[in-house]
Residue, then its C-alpha position, 0 to 999 in steps of 0.5 A: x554548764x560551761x559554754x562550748x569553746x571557753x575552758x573552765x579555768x577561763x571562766x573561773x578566772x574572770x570570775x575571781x577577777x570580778x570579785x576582786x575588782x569589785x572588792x578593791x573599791x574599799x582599799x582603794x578609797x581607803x587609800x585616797x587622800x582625798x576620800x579621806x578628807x572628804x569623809x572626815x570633813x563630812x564627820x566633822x559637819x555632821x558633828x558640828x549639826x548636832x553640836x549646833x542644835x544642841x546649843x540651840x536647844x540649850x538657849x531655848x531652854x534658858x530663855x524659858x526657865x533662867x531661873x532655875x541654874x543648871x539643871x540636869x537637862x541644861x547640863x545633858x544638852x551642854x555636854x552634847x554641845x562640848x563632845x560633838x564640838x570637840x569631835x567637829x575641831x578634831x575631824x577637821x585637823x585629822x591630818x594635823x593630829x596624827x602629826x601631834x608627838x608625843x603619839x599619847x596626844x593623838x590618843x587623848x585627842x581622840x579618847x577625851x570626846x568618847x570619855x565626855x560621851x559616857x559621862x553625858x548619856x550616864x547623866x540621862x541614866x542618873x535622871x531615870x534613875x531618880x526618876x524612877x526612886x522617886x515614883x516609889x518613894x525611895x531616897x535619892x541621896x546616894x544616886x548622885x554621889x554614886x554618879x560622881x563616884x564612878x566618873x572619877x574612877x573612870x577618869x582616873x584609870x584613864x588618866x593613869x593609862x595615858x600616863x603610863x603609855x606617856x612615860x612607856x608606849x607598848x602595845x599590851x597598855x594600848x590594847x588594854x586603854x581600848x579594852x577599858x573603854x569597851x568595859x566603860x561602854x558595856x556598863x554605859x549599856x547595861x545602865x541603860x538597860x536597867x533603869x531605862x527597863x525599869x521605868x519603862x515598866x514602870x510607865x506601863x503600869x500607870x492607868x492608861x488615863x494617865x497625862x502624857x504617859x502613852x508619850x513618856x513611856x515611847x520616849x522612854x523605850x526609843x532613848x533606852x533602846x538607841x542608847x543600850x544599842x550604840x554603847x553596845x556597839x561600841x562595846x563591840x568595836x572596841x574588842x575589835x579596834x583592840x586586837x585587829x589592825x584592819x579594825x584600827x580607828x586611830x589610823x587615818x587609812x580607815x576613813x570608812x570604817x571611821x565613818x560608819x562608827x561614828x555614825x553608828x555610836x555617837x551622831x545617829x544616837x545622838x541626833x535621835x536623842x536630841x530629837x525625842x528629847x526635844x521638847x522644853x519645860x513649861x512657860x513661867x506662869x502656865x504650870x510650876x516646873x521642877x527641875x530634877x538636880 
C-alpha cells in the first residue's frame, strides 16, 4: 500500500536508489588503490603464515627423522613452503608485476604457484595411492613413474602455451592456457576423489579395534573432501576468469574477488591440510618409522 500524499513513482525511485547505494560498495572498493594494497598485503601475510608453518613443520620433522632424506612428507610440506612463499613475494609486488613487459611474465608469475600447487597436493594423492596398493597387496612400480609422467606433461603444455602467448599474444591462447588449468584442476578433483574414496573405504572396513584407524579414517575424509572441494572450485573459477572480464583474476581492479579465490582455493585448504596432517613420525628408538618414497 503506498502512503497517502507519496507518488509511487517516488517510492520506487528511492528504492531503486538504495539498492544501487548498496551495491556500489563492491566498485567502490574495487576501484580504491588503497583497498587494493590493503587486501593484497592482507594476501600476501596469510600466504606467508602458512608458508612459515609449513617450514616449521618441515624442520620438525627433520630434526625427528635425518636420517631417512627427503621423504614424501618432507617433500609435500616443502612445496607448500615454495608455493605459498612465492605467492606472499608476488602479492606484495602486485603493483610492480602488472608493470613487468613482456604481459607473458605477469602470467607466469601468477601461473607457476598454481602449477606448484597441483604437483603438491597430487603428491599426497601418490602417497594415498600407494598407501592403498599397498594394503592389498598390488605393485606400486607404476605409481610413481606415472606421477612423474603427468606433471611433465602438464608442465610442458604449459610452457608451450606461455611460448606461443610469448611470441603471439590473442585472446583464444589466453582463454585456452585458463581453460588448461581449470582441466588440470578438475583432474587434480577427480584424483582426490578416487584414491582419498578409495582408502576411506578401505579404513572402514578395518576391525573397529584396529590402532588408530577412527583417526586415519577422519584425516582421510577431512584432506579428501577439503582437497576435492578447492580443486573443484577452482575448476569452476577458471571456466569463469576464462570467458567473463568481471571474473578476471589477473587484473588488479578485482582485489575482492582475488581475495575470496585465494581464500577459497589455495590458503583455507591448505591451512587445514597442514593442521590435520600436522602430526610427525615416531621418535628414534620408540618404534621403527617407514617412510613411503
Amino acid at each position: 500500500m503506498v502512503a497517502r500524499g507519496v507518488p509511487a513513482i517516488t517510492l520506487a525511485a528511492v528504492a531503486a536508489l538504495d539498492l544501487t547505494e548498496s551495491s556500489n560498495w563492491w566498485r567502490d572498493i574495487n576501484e580504491s588503490p588503497l583497498w587494493q594494497d590493503r587486501i593484497f598485503h592482507l594476501l600476501a601475510i596469510l600466504y606467508g603464515i602458512v608458508a612459515a608453518v609449513a617450514l616449521v613443520q618441515l624442520v620438525r620433522i627433520q630434526l625427528r627423522v635425518p636420517e631417512y632424506g627427503w621423504t614424501t612428507q618432507k617433500v609435500f610440506h616443502f612445496l607448500n613452503f615454495l608455493v605459498n612463499g612465492v605467492r606472499c613475494f608476488v602479492f606484495v609486488f602486485r603493483r610492480d608485476v602488472q608493470k613487468l613487459q613482456p604481459e607473458i611474465v605477469q602470467h607466469i608469475l601468477l601461473d607457476v604457484p598454481s602449477l606448484a600447487f597441483f604437483t603438491t597436493y597430487a603428491l599426497l594423492v601418490l602417497f594415498w595411492a600407494e598407501i592403498y596398493y599397498q594394503a592389498r597387496a598390488v605393485s606400486t612400480d607404476g605409481l610413481r613413474p606415472s606421477f612423474y609422467t603427468i606433471n611433465a606433461v602438464v608442465y610442458v603444455i604449459q610452457i608451450a602455451l606461455w611460448l606461443i602467448l610469448w611470441w603471439k599474444p590473442i585472446s583464444v591462447l589466453v582463454i585456452l592456457s585458463k581453460m588448461f588449468f581449470a582441466g588440470v584442476s578438475l583432474f587434480a578433483a577427480l584424483g582426490f576423489l578416487l584414491y582419498g574414496g578409495r582408502l576411506f573405504l578401505m579404513l572402514q572396513r578395518f576391525p573397529v579395534e584396529s590402532k588408530g584407524r577412527r583417526k586415519k579414517l577422519q584425516e582421510v575424509g577431512y584432506v579428501t573432501t577439503i582437497c576435492f572441494s578447492c580443486f573443484l572450485i577452482r575448476c569452476v573459477m577458471m571456466c569463469f576468469n576464462a570467458f567473463d572480464k568481471a571474473a578476471d583474476l589477473d587484473v588488479l581492479d578485482h582485489p575482492i574477488l582475488n581475495f575470496i579465490y585465494y581464500l577459497l582455493v589455495e590458503i583455507l585448504p591448505s591451512s587445514l591440510v597442514l593442521f590435520i596432517l600436522r602430526k610427525l613420525p615416531p621418535k628414534r628408538g620408540i618404534t621403527q618409522y617407514h617412510p613411503i618414497r
